[in-house]
C-alpha positions as CSV (number, residue, x, y, z in Angstrom):
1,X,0.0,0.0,0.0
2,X,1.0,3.8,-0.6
3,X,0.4,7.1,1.0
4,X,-0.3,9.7,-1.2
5,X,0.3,13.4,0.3
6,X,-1.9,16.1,-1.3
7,X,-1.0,19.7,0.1
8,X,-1.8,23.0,-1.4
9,X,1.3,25.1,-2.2
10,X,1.4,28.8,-2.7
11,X,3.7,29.2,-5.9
12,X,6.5,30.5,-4.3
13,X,6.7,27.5,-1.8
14,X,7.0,25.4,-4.5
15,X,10.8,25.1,-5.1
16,X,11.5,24.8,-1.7
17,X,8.9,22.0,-0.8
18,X,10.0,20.2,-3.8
19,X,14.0,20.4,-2.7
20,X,13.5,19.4,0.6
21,X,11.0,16.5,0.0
22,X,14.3,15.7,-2.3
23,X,16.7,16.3,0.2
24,X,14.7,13.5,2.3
25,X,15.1,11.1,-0.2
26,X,11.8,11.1,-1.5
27,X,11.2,11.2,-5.3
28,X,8.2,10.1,-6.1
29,X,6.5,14.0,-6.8
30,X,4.7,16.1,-8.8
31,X,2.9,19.2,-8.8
32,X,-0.3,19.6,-9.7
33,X,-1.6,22.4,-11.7
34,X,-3.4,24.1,-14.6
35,X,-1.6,25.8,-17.2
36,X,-4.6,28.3,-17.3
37,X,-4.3,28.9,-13.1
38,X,-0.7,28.4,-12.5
39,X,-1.6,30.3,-8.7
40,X,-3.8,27.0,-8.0
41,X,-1.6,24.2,-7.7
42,X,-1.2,21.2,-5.1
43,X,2.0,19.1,-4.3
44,X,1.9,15.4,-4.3
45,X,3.9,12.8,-2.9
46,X,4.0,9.0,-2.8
47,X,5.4,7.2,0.1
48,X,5.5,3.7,0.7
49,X,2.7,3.1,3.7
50,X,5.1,0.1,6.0
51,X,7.6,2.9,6.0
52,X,5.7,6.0,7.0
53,X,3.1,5.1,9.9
54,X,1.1,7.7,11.2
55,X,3.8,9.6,13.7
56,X,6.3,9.8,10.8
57,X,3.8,11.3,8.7
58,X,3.1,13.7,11.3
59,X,6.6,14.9,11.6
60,X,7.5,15.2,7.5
61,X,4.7,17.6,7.6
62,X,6.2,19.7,10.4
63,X,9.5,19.8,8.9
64,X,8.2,22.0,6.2
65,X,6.3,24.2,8.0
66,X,9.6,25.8,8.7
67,X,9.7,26.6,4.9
68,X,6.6,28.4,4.8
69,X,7.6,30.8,7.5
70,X,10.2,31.5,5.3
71,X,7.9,33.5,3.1
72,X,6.0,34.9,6.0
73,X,3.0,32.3,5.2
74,X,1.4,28.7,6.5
75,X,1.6,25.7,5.2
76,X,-1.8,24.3,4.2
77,X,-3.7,21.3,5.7
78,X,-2.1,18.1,4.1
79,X,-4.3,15.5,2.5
80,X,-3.2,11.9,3.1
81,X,-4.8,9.3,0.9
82,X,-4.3,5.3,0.6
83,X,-3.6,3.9,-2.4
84,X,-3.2,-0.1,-4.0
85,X,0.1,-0.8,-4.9
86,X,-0.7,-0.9,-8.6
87,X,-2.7,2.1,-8.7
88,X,0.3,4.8,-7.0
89,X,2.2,4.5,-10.5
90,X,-0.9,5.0,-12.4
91,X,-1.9,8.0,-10.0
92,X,1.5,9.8,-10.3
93,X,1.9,10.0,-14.1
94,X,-1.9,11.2,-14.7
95,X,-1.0,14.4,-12.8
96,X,1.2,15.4,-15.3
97,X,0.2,16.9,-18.5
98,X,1.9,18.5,-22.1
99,X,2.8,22.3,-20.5
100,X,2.8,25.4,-23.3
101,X,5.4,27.6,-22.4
102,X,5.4,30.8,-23.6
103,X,4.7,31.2,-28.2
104,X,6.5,28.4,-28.9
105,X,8.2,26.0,-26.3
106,X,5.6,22.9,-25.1
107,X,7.2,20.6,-21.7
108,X,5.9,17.3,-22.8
109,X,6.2,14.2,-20.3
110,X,8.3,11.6,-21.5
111,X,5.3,8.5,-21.7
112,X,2.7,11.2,-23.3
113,X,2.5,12.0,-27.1
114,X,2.4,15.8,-28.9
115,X,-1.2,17.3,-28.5
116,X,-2.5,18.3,-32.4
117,X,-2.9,21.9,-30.7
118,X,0.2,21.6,-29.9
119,X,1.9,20.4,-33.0
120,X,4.0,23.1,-33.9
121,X,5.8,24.3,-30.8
122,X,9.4,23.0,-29.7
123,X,9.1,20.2,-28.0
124,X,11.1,19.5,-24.6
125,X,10.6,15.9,-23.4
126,X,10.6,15.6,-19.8
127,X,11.2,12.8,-17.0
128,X,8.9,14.6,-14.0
129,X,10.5,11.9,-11.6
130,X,13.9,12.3,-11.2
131,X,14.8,16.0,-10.1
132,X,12.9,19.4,-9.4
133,X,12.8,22.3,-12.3
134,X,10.3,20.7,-14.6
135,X,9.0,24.1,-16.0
136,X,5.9,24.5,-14.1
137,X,7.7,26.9,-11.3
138,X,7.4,31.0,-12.5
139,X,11.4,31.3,-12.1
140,X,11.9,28.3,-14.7
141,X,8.8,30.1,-17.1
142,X,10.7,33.5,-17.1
143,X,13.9,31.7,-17.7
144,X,12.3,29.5,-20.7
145,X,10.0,32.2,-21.8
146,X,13.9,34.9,-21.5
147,X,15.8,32.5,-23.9
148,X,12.5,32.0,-26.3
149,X,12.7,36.1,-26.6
150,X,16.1,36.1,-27.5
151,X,17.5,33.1,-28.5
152,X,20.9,32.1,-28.4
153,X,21.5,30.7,-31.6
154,X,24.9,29.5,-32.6
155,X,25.8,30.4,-28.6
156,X,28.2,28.3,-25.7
157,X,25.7,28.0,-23.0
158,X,26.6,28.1,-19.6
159,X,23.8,26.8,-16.6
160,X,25.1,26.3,-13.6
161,X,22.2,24.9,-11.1
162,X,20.7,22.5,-14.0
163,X,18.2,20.9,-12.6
164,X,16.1,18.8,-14.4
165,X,18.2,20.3,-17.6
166,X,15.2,22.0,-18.5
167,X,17.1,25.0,-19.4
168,X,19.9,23.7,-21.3
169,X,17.2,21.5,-23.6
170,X,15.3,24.8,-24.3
171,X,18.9,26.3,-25.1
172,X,19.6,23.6,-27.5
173,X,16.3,23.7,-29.3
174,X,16.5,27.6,-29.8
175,X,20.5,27.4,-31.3
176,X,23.0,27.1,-29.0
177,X,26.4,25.5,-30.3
178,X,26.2,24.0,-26.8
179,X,25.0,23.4,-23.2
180,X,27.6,23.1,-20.3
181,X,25.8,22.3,-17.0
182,X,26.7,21.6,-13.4
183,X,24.9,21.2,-10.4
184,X,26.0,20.1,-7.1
185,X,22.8,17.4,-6.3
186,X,24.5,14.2,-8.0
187,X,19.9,13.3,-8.9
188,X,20.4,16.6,-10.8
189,X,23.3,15.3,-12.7
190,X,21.8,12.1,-13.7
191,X,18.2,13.8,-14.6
192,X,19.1,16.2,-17.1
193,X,21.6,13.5,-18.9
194,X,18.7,11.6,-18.4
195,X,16.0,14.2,-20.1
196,X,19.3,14.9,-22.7
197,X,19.1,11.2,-24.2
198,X,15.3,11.5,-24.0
199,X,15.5,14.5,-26.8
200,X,18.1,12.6,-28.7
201,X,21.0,14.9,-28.2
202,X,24.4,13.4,-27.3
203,X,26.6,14.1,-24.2
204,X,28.8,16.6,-26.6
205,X,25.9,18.9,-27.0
206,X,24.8,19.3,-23.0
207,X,28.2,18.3,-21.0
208,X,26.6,18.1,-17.4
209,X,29.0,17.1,-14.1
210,X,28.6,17.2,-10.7
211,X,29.5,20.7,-9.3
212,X,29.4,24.9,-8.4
213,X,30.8,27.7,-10.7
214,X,34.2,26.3,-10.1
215,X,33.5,23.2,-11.3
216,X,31.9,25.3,-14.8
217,X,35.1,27.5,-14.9
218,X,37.2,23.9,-15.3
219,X,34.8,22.9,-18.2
220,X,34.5,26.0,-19.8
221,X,38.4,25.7,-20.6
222,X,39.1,28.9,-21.0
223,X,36.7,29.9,-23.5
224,X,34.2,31.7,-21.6
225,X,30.5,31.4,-22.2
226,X,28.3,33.8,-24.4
227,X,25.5,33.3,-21.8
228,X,24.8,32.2,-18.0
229,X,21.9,30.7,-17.0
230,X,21.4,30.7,-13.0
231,X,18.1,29.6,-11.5
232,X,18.9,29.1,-8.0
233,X,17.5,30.9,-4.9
234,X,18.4,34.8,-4.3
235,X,21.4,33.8,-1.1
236,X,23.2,31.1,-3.5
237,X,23.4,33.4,-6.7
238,X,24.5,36.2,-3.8
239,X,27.2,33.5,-2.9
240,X,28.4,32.2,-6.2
241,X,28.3,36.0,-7.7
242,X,31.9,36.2,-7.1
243,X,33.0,33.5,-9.8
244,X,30.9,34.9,-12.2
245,X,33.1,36.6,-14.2
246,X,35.8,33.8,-15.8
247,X,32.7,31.6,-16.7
248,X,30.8,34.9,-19.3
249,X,32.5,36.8,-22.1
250,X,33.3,40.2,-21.3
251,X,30.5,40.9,-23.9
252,X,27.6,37.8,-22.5
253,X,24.6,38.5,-20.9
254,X,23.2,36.4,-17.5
255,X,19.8,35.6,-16.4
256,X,19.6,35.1,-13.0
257,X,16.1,34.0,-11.6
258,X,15.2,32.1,-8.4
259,X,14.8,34.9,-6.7
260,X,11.6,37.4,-4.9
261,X,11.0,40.3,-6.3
262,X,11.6,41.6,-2.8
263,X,14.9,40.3,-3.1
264,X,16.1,42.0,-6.1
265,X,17.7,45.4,-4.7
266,X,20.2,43.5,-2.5
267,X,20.9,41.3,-5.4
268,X,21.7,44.3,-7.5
269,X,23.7,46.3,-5.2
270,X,25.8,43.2,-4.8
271,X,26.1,42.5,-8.5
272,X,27.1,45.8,-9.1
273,X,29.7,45.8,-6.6
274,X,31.0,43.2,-8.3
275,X,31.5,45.0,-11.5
276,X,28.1,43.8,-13.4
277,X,25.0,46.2,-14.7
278,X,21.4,44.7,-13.6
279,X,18.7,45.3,-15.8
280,X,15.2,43.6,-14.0
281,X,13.5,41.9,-17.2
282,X,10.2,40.4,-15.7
283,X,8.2,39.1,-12.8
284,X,5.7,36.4,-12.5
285,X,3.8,37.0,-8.7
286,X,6.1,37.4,-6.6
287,X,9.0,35.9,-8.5
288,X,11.8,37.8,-10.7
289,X,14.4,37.7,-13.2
290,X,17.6,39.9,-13.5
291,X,19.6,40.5,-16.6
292,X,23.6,41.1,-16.1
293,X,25.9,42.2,-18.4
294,X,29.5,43.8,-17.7
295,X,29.9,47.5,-16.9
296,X,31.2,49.5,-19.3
């Protein structure tokens, strides 16, 4: 038997829920929404029932009501249903549907085939399971819907907190020459190689290995990117800030989301401090994204 969790999560909860559910060693996730409400969504988890009896359910919910008061909110009212053993599979896949990003981009799971409506977008096949950054968070969408704006044809792509790889693939379908990509969760590494072989490209187009911005700078070789992609919360972007500069050509750009809106001046003072001009290119709710380029 399973235990399916169903809790209500404000949008800008949602990273962190999913990261620290991760961080427990549980995988088996999703997020429930509507492309047409993406305020309304619900988390869901699957845990085995013989491993989680009723006093460790208890306490994984109140080890994430830290993380709401975070963000100055509460943490909904969880939801805890049982489930057959062949039915948990079943009831995690149907949650997730073909997502329209922006004009052009569609996130398709893996098992599900293109929508006719949907026909003539780019599609970015997607394993859900295996790591966090699936495109349905706002930082991702401003990230996706950045590149789809401007896109970096015939660019070197540098992300450094990959991910699912969701990034890098869009990166790769809009032009880039290539995708380098790090990330320091080892499920991170082996999810977006994972989503990489699922769109047919080869370990030469997206190089992804276990790592920070030092570990990008080694890869890089020398040859600087022509863009950074950096979707990580507002204190780690703060903290890797200072290695920015050997991994982006003197004349790249950055996009640097993960962060609150509120968040933003702090990030900028700091950024410029370091010798970079911040331009804020969009919000969705109460998430933003910054552009940085060298100063003059």
């Amino acid at each position: 038997m399973w235990w399916r969790l169903s809790l209500p999560v404000q949008p800008e909860l949602e990273e962190s829920l999913l990261w620290k559910l991760t961080a427990m060693g549980l995988h088996r996730v999703a997020v429930q929404h509507a492309p047409e409400a993406p305020e309304q969504r619900t988390l869901l988890a699957w845990l085995p029932a013989q491993e989680w009896p009723e006093d460790q359910r208890q306490q994984l919910i109140a080890s994430l009501v830290p993380l709401a008061e975070t963000f100055g909110l509460k943490l909904a009212d969880p939801r805890w249903d049982e489930l057959a053993d062949e039915d948990w599979s079943l009831s995690w896949k149907q949650h997730w549907q073909p997502d329209p990003v922006g004009q052009t981009l569609l996130i398709l799971p893996a098992w599900l085939s293109v929508p006719q409506e949907h026909a003539q977008r780019l599609v970015l096949k997607m394993d859900p399971g295996s790591a966090f950054g699936t495109g349905s968070h706002p930082t991702t969408r401003l990230c996706l819907e950045a590149l789809e704006a401007t896109p970096p044809s015939g660019q070197r792509v540098a992300d450094l907190g990959c991910g699912s790889g969701v990034l890098g693939l869009a990166a790769l379908g809009l032009g880039a020459r290539e995708v380098i990509a790090v990330d320091t969760d080892s499920l991170a590494i082996r999810a977006t190689a994972d989503n990489a072989e699922l769109n047919g490209l080869s370990p030469e187009a997206l190089l992804v290995r276990q790592g920070s911005v030092e570990t990008l700078e080694g890869l890089l070789g020398g040859n600087p990117a022509d863009l950074l992609l950096c979707n990580i919360l507002a204190p780690v972007i703060e903290a890797l800030a200072p290695g920015f500069q050997p991994v982006l050509r003197p004349d790249g750009r950055g996009l640097l989301s993960g962060l609150l809106v509120e968040q933003a001046p702090r990030l900028t003072e700091v950024l410029q401090g370091l010798g970079w001009s911040v331009q804020a290119q969009a919000s969705q709710g109460r998430w933003g994204l910054l552009e940085i380029r060298r100063q003059p």
